[in-house]
C-alpha positions as CSV (number, residue, x, y, z in Angstrom):
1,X,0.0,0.0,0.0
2,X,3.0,2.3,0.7
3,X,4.2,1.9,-2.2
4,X,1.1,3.3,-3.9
5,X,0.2,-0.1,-5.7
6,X,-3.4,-0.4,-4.3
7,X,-4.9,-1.8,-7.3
8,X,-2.6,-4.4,-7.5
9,X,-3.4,-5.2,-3.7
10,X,-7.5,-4.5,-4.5
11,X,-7.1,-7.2,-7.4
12,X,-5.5,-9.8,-4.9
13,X,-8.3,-9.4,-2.7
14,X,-11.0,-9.6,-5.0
15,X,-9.3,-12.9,-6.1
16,X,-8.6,-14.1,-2.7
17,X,-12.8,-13.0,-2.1
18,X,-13.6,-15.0,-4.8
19,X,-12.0,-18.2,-4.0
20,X,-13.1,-18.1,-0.8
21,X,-16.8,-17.7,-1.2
22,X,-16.9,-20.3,-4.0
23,X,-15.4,-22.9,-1.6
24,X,-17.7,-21.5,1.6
25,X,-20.7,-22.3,-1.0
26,X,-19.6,-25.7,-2.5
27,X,-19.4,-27.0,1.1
28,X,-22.2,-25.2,2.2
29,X,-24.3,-26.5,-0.9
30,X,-24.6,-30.0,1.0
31,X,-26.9,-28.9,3.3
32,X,-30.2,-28.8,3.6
33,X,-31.8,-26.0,5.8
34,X,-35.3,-27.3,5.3
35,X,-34.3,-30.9,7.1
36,X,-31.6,-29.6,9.5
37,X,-31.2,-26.0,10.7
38,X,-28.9,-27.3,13.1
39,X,-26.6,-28.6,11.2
40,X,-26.4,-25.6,8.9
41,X,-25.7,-23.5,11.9
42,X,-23.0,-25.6,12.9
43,X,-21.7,-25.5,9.4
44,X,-22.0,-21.4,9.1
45,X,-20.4,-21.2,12.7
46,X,-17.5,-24.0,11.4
47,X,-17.0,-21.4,8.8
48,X,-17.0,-18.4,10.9
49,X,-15.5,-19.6,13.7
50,X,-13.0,-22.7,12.5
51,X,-13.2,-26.2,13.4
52,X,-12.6,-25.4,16.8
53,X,-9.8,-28.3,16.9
54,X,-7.1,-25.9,18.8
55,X,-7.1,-25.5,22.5
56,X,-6.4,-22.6,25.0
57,X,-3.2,-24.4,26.0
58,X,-0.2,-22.8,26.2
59,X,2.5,-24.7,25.0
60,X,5.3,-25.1,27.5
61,X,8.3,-22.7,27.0
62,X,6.4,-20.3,24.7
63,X,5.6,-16.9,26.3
64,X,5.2,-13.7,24.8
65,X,9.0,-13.0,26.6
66,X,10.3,-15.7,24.9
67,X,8.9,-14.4,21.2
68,X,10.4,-11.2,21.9
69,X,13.8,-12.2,22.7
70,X,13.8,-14.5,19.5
71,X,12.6,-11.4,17.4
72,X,15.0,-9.1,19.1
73,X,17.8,-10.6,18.6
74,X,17.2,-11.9,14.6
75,X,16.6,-8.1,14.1
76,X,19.5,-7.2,15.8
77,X,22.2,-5.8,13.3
78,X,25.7,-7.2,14.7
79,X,27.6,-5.2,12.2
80,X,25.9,-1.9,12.8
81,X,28.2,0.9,13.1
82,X,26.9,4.4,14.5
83,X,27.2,7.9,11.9
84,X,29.9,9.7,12.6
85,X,28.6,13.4,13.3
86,X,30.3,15.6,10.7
């Protein structure tokens, strides 16, 4: 977007719109809301919300310390020299 190429980016996400929503609909097309209204709200809320597979568990020896330090020190420059004030 900085770079002033917004139609390139709108294009992108009119593709991107377009793929999903035709997948959404071929899965979606299975169902029939006449016989089952539950299970077409489980399918609309599997699509809004995921499958819902993940948990809440933290994952030992991840904490938001630990992502900082990794990120700190691969964006560290080791070869960085200060200006010299003229």
């Amino acid at each position: 977007m900085r770079a002033g190429r917004t139609a390139e980016a709108d294009a992108i996400a009119a593709h991107i719109r377009t793929a999903i929503t035709r997948n959404s609909s071929r899965w979606l097309r299975k169902v029939d809301t006449r016989k089952s209204a539950k299970e077409a709200w489980a399918k609309v809320r599997e699509v809004s919300k995921g499958k819902g597979n993940w948990t809440d568990d933290q994952v030992d020896g991840l904490t938001a310390q630990t992502f900082n330090d990794h990120y700190a020190a691969i964006s560290t420059d080791t070869d960085y020299c200060a200006p010299t004030r003229s």
